[in-house]
C-alpha positions in Angstrom: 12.0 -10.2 -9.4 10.0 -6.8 -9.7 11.4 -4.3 -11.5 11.2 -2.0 -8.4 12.0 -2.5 -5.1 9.1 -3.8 -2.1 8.1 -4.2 1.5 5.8 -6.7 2.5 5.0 -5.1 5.6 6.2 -2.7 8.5 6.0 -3.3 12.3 6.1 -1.5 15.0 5.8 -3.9 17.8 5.9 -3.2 22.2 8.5 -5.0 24.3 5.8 -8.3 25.3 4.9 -8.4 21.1 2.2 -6.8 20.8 1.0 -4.5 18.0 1.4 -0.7 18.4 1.1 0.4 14.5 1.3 -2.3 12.0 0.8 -2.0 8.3 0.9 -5.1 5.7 1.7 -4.7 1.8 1.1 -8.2 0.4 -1.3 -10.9 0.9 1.3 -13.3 1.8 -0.5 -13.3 5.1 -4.5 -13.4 4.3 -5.9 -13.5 7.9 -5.8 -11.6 10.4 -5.2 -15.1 12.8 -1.8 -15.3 10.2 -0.8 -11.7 10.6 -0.9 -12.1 14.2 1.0 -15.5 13.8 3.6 -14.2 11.7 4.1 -10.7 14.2 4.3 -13.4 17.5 7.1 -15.5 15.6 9.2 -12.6 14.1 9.6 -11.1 17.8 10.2 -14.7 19.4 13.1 -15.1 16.9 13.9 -11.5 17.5 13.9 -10.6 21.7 16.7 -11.9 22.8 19.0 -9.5 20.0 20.7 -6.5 20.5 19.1 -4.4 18.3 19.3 -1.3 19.9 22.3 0.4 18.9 22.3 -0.4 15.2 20.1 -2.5 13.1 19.4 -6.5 12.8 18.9 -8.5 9.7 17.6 -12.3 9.7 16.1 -14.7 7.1 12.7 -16.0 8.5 10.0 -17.8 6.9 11.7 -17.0 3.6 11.3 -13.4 4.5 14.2 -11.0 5.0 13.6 -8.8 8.5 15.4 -6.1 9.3 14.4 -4.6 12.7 15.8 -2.3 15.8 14.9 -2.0 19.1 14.5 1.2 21.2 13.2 1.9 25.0 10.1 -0.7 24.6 9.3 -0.6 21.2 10.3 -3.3 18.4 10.9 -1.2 14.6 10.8 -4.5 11.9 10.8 -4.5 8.3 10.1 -7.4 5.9 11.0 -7.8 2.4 10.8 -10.7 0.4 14.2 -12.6 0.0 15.1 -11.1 -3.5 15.3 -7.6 -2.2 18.3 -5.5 -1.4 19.2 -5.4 2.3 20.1 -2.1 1.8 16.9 -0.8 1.0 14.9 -2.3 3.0 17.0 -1.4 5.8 16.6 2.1 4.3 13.4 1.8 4.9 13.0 1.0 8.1 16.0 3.3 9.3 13.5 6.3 7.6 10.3 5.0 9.9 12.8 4.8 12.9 13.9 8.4 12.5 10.5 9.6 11.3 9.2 8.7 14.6 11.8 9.7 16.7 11.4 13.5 15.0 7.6 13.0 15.4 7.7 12.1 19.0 10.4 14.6 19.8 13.0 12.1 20.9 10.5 10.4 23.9 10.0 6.9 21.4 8.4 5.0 23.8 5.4 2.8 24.0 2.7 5.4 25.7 4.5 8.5 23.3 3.6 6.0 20.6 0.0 4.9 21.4 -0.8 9.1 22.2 0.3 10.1 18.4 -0.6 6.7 17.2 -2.3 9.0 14.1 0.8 10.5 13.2 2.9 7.6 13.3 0.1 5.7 11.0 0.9 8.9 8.5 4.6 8.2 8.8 3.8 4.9 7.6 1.6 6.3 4.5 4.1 8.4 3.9 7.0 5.8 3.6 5.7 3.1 1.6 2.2 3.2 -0.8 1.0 -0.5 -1.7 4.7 -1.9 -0.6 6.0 0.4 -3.2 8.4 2.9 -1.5 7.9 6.5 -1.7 9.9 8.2 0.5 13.4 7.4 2.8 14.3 11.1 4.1 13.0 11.0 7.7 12.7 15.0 7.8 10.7 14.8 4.3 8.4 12.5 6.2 8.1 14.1 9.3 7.7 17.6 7.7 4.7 16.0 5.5 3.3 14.4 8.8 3.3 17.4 10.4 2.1 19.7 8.2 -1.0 17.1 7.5 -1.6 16.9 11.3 -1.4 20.7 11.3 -4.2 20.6 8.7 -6.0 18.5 10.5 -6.5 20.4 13.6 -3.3 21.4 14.8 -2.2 17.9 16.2 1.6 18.9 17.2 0.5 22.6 18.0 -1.7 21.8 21.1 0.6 18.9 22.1 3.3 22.0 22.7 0.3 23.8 24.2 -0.8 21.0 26.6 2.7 21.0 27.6 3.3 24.6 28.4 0.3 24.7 30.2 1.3 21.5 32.7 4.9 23.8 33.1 2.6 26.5 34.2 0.7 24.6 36.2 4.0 23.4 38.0 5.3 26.8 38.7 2.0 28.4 39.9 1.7 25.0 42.5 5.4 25.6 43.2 4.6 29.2 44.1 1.2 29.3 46.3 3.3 25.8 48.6 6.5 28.1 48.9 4.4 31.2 50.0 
């Protein structure tokens, strides 16, 4: 056992299995054809839970997954079987919250794939090399933010774009009711 807690890898999957934001640790799984492999059988195992209200935890594959389901998105976490539930659940209980805080509360597929960048930060920010960094889902978001900020203002002009589609509305609103 390592002297320090690891993930092997974190998924975030859509509601047929697909990937949305995937990130691997370990080369327990070398190919991409095994990645894949390993992604389809985890949310086989996986769909017909309950997961949405609190999180799941199953032995697969000599793996310990812990995952959570919200709107059409699948959260997982896999550790190896030495490690503490409670961390890795930690873990993945961090990404969960990091995104929710990221996407303002809309966590859903589309919300996902449009700030794909910043949840691929959250991701950085969590674990380095399956070595974890970081568990406090407002440190996280508060570094993914202010590093999409840096790069161009990513969360500014999505407040922005919004503002101007409520501007829109009311000006259509106003010339139809004249």
């Amino acid at each position: 056992m390592d002297s320090f807690p690891s993930i092997k890898n974190i998924l975030l999957l859509d509601s047929e299995g697909k990937r949305v934001a995937v990130k691997y640790y370990s080369d327990d799984w070398p190919t991409l054809n095994a990645k894949l492999a390993y992604e389809k059988s985890v949310f086989t195992k996986t769909q017909k839970s309950n997961a949405r209200t609190e999180a799941e935890i199953t032995m697969f594959d000599g793996y310990i997954v812990i995952y959570k389901f919200i709107a059409d998105l699948h959260f997982f976490v896999t550790g190896g079987d030495d490690e503490n539930e409670l961390i890795i659940s930690t873990v993945l209980q961090a990404f969960f919250d990091a995104v929710g805080i990221l996407l303002r509360n809309n966590v859903e597929k589309r919300s996902a794939l449009e700030n794909l960048d910043l949840i691929l930060l959250c991701l950085d920010e969590i674990v380095d090399g399956g070595i974890i960094l970081e568990t406090d889902a407002n440190v996280i978001s508060g570094n993914v933010a202010s590093q999409g900020l840096e790069g161009g203002a990513i969360l500014s002009e999505q407040t922005i774009t919004q503002a101007l589609a409520t501007a829109r509305e009311h000006l259509a609103r106003s010339l139809l009711s004249s």
